[in-house]
N, C-alpha and C positions, 0 to 999 in steps of 0.2 A: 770095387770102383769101376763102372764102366760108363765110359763117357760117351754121353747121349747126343749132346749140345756143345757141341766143339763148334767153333768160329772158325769159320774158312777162312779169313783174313786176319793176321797179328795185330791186336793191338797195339797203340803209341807205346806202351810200356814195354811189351815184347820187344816190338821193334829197335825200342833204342838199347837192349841188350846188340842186338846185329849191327847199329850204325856205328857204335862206338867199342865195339871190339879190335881188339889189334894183336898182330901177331906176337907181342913180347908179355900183354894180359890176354891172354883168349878168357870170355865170357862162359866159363865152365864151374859148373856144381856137381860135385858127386861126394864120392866116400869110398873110403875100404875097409870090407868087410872080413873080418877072418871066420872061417871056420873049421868045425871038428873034422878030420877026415879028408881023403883025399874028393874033388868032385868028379865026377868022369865028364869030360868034354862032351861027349855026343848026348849023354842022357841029361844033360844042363841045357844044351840048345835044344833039344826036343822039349822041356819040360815048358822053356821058355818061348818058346814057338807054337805053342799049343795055349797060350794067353795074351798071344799080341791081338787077336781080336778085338777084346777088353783095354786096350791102349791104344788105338790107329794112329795117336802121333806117333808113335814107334816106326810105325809105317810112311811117312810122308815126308818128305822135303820140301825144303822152302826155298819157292820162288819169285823174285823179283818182278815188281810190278815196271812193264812199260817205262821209262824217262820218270819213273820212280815217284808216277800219280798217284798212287797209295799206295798201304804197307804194305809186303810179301804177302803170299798168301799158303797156306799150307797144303801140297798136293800131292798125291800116294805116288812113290817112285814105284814105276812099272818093273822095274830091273830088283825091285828089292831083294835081297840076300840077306839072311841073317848071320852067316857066316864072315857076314863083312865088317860088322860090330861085334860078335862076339868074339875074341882074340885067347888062343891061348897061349902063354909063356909061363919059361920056369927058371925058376933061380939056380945059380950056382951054389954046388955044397957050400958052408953046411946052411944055407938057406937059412938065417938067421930073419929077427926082427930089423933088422940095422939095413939089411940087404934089403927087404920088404920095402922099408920107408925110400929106399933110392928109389929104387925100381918104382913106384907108384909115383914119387915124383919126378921121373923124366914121362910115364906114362902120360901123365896129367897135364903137363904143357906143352902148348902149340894148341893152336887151334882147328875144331872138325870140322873135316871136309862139308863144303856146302853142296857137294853133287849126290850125299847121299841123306839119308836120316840123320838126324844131328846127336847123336848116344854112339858112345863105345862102351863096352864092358869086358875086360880081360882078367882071365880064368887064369891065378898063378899058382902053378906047383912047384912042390919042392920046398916049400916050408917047410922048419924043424918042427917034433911034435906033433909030426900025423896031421899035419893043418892045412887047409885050401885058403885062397882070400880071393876075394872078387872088388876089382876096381875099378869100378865106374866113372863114366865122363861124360855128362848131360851137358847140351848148351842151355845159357840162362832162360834164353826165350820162350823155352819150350816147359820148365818147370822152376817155381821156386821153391822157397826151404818147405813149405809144409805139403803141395803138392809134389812134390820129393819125397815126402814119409809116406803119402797116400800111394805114389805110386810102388814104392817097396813096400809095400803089404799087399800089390797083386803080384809081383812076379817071385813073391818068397811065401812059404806057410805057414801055416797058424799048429800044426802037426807033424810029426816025421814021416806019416801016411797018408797025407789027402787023399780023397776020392780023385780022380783023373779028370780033368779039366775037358769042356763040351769046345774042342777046335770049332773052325768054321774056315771055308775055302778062301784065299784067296784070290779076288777077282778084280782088281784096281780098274777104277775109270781110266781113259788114256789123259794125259794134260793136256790141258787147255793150249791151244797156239796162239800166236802173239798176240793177233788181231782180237780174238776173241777175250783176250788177256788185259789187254788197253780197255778196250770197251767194260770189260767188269769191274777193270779199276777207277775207268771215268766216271760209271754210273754207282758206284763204290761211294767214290770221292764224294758227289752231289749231295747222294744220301746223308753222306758225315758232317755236310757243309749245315744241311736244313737241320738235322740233329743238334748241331751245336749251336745255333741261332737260337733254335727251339728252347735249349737249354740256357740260354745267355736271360731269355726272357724268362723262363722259370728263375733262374735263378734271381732277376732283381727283383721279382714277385713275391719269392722267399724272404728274401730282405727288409722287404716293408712289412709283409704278415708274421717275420720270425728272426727279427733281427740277430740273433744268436749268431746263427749259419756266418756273417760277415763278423763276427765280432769274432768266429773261431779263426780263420783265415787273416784278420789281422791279427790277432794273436802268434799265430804260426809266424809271419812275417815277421812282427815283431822281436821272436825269438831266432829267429834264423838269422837278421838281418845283421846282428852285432856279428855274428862268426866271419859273414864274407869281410864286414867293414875290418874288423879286428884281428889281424894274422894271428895264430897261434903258433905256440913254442912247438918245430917239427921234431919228430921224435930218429932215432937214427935212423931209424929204417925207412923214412921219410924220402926217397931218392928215386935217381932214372931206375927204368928194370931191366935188366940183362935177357929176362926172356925164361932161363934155367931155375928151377925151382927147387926148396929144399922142405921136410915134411917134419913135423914133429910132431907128437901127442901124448895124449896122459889121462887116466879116467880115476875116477875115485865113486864112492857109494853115495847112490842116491838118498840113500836112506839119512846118509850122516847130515848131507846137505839142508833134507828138509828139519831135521833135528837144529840145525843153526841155525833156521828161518826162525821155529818155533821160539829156540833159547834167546835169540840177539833182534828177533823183530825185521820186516822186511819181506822181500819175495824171493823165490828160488832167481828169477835175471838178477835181482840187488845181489843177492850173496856171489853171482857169475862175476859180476860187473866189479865185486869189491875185489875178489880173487886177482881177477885181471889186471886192478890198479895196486893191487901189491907186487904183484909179478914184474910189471909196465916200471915201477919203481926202481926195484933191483936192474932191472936192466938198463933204463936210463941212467943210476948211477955207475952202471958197470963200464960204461960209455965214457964217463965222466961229464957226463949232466948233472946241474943242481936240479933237484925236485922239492927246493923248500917254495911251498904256496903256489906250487904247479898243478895244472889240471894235464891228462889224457885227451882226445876230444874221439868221442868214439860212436860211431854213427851205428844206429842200433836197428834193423828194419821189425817191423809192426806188422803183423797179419791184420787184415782188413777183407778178409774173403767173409761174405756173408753165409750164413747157414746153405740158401738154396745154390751154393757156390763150389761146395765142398766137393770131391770128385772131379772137378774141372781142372784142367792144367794150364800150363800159365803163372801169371805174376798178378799178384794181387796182395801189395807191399806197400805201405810206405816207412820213411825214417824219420828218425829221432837222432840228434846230436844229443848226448849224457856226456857232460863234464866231470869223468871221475877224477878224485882227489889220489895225487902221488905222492907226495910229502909227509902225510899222515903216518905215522908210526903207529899207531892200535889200531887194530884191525875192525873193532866194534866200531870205534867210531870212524872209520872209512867206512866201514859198510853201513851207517848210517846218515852219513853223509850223501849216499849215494843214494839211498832210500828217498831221505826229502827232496832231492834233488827228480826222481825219478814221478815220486807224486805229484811236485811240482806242476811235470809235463804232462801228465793224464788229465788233471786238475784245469788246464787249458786247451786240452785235446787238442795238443802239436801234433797228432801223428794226424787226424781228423785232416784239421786244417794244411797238411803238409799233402796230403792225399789231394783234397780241393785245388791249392795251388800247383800241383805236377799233373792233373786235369785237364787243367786249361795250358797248361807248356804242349800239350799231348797232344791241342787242336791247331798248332803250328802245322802248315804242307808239309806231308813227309819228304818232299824231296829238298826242302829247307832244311829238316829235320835227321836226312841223310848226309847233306851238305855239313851240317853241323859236325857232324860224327866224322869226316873226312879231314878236319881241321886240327892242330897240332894243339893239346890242351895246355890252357896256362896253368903255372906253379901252382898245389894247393897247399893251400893255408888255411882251410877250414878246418880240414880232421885227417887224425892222424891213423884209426884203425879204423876197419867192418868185424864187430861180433856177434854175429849171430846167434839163438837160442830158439830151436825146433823141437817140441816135443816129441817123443818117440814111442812106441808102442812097447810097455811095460811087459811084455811076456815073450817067452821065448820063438824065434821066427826061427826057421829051416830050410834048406836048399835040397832038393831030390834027396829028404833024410836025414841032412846033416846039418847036426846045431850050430847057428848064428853063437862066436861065441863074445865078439867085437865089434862095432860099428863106428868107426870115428870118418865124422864127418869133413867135407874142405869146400871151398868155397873161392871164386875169382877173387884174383886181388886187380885194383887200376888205378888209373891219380896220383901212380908215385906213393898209395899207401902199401908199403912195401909187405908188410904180416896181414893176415888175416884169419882171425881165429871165429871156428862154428862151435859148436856145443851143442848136443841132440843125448835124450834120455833112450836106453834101451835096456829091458829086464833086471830092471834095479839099479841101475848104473847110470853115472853121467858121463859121457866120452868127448875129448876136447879137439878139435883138430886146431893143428895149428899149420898154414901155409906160406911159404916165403918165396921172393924171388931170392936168388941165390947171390947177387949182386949186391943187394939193398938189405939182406939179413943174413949173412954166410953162419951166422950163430943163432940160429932159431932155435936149436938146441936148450943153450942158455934157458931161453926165456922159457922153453917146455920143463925144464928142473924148477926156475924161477915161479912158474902158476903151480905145482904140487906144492914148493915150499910156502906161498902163501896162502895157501888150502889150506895146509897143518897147522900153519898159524893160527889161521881165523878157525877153526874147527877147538885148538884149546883153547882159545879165548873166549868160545862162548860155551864152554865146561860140557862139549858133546865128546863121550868114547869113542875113542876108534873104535868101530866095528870088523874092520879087516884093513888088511896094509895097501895104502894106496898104492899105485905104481904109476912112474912113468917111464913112458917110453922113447926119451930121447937119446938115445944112447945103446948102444950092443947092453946085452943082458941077458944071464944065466935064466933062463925061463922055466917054472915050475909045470909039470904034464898038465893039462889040460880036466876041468873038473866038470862036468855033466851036474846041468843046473837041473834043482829040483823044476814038475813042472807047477804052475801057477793054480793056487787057489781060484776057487770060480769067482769070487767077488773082489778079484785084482784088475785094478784098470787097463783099460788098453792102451793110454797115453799118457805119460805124467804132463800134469798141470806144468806149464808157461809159470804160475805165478807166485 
């Protein structure tokens, strides 16, 4: 992936990652990754310092346009150090799993400094089992979930021995000064102003010659509209955030998953999405909530990156609200529930139409639009979780040698939705992350036992064999050595399928 066609300026999308960041949600996506072996600090930042070429947002910070006449704009910090992002720590004997999961979630909150490139990544040793992991902290702006996978397939390999990467010097422009800063945001602005007039007229042009386009758009409206009018039942974890964060996860076989697709009908997200609402069940009865004829409301984001788009970083999302069913006791039919319900929304292309309408939110002044982001948000009552579903690169990855042997993903939580659960495919596997504030889910645990348990569920009720004994990992635990994965047949894909 080397990006050609980077934007000097954030888009509205970008940007409103930065406007509405706070220091108790910081606007952060990453992951941690474990692996075989220990990694040696100097030969990880040389490996990784010899491919920032091939990534220059790595290299740039974001700077503030003038009285905030348009968005930030992305500019190479002259001062860059990669020693300033790459961090290394190490745990205290016996350096368990349990110890991993704190440690990466006090890593993981607060938000990155805005004086340097906006990524940390810290190198922990002292793992039990000969293990390294690497913990990542992207801010939103800069990538989302699938330009997130893209970018962890350049700074990791496809081999234990790459060939050595072709460096290139760096040489940064100096930044732009104020003056000359105003004036590109002014003539910035104008640009964006004709651009969007431009497009106001295309688009009621489309309307007459393709009325579809407006019928998809109120469609979306239509569908979104009952959520705001309508509060929904908040789940517990629905609350203010302390800021402190707690980490849970759990991963099971991919292989079994798509077996319950086959056996019970539905997509690899349906079967995610039903997990979920079995999990979301037991825990809101654990609460003591009724979940008889309850829905979850669980906002789903949609890759909308075009083919010639792919390689680019950035955001290029939209969402879906899915009403999963909690009340339901079989799992088939939760997870068919969730199916129609899911069709439903494709069937009227709410992500389509949700994309269109957060467009035109997008051609709001940014400085209206940072205004917004500086103001106290109201109570929500729309939706209760973010879970995400990114597919991941089916073969084994490597770090100077040593094999990827874990990937679980995590993702900003904000709005008072207190959990946030990712889900990404690697090397067979499906890997959960689950994130909390520490205030608003002090038991995030629970619910990481609670989604294995209703894996096992749904996995013998649609009559698929275990293939191998799932785990989770909420909790300390006897861990078994480490097994060196066979490597990959030539006709094994590089990403499992979304669907």
């Amino acid at each position: 992936m080397t990006q050609t066609n980077l934007s000097h300026r954030l888009s509205a999308q970008d940007a409103t990652f930065l406007y509405f960041e706070r220091e108790d949600a910081p606007m952060n996506i990453g992951s941690v990754a474990v692996f075989q072996g220990e990694i040696p600090y100097e030969r990880f930042v040389k490996s990784l310092e010899e491919k920032l070429h091939l990534i220059p947002r790595y290299r740039q910070r974001v700077i503030s346009a003038p009285l905030n006449i348009a968005h930030p704009t992305w500019e190479f910090d002259p001062a860059f150090n990669i020693r300033k992002h790459v961090i290394p720590v190490r745990l205290d004997p016996p350096g368990n799993d349990q110890q991993l999961r704190e440690m990466a979630a006090r890593l993981f909150q607060g938000m990155l400094s805005r004086d340097k490139a906006l990524w940390e990544i810290y190198l922990v040793h002292g793992l039990e089992g000969d293990r390294s992991a690497l913990v990542s902290k992207v801010h939103h702006c800069l990538v989302d979930g699938v330009s997130g996978i893209e970018l962890m397939m350049v700074t990791l390999d496809v081999s234990p021995d790459p060939p050595p990467p072709t460096s290139e010097p760096y040489d940064p422009p100096p930044t732009p000064d104020a003056a000359s800063r105003f004036f590109d945001a002014l003539f910035d602005r104008m640009a964006d102003n004709l651009k969007a007039t431009a497009d106001i007229q295309k688009a009621l042009l489309n309307t007459v010659d393709n009325p579809a386009s407006l019928r998809t758009v109120s469609r979306a409206l239509e569908t979104s509209l009952p959520y705001i009018a309508r509060p929904g039942q908040r789940a517990p974890f629905n609350q203010a955030f302390s800021g402190d964060r707690k980490l849970a996860w759990s991963e099971c076989s991919f292989q079994e998953v798509r077996a319950i697709r086959k056996a019970a009908g539905g997509t690899v997200n349906d079967v995610i999405l039903a997990m979920l609402g079995g999990a979301l069940s037991r825990y809101y009865e654990a609460h003591g909530l009724d979940t008889e004829g309850q829905v979850a409301r669980v906002l789903t984001p949609v890759n909308v990156r075009r083919e010639d788009e792919r390689g680019s970083l950035g955001n290029r999302v939209s969402m879906i609200l899915v009403e999963v069913p909690l009340g339901l006791r079989n799992p088939i039919e939760r997870l068919n529930v969730v199916h129609e319900r899911m069709e439903k929304l494709k069937r009227n292309h709410i992500a389509d139409g949700m994309e269109l309408a957060s467009d035109s939110l997008g051609n709001l002044p940014p400085m209206l639009q940072a205004m917004l982001g500086s103001l106290p948000m109201p109570p929500n009552t729309v939706a209760n979780l973010v879970c995400t579903n990114v597919p991941g690169p089916m073969i084994p990855l490597y770090s100077v040698g040593h094999p990827l042997e874990a990937h679980y993903p995590l993702v900003p939580i904000a709005w008072e939705m207190g959990v946030g659960c990712a889900v990404t495919s690697y090397n067979q596997k499906l890997y959960f992350g689950l994130i909390a504030d520490a205030k608003a889910a002090p038991d995030v645990d629970r619910l990481g036992d609670f989604l294995q348990q209703s894996y096992v569920e749904l996995r013998s009720a649609a009559g698929v064999t275990a293939t191998e004994a799932a785990t989770v990992a909420a909790k300390t635990e006897a861990r078994p050595k480490p097994r060196r994965r066979a490597a990959p047949a030539k006709e094994q894909p590089l990403a499992a399928d979304a669907g």
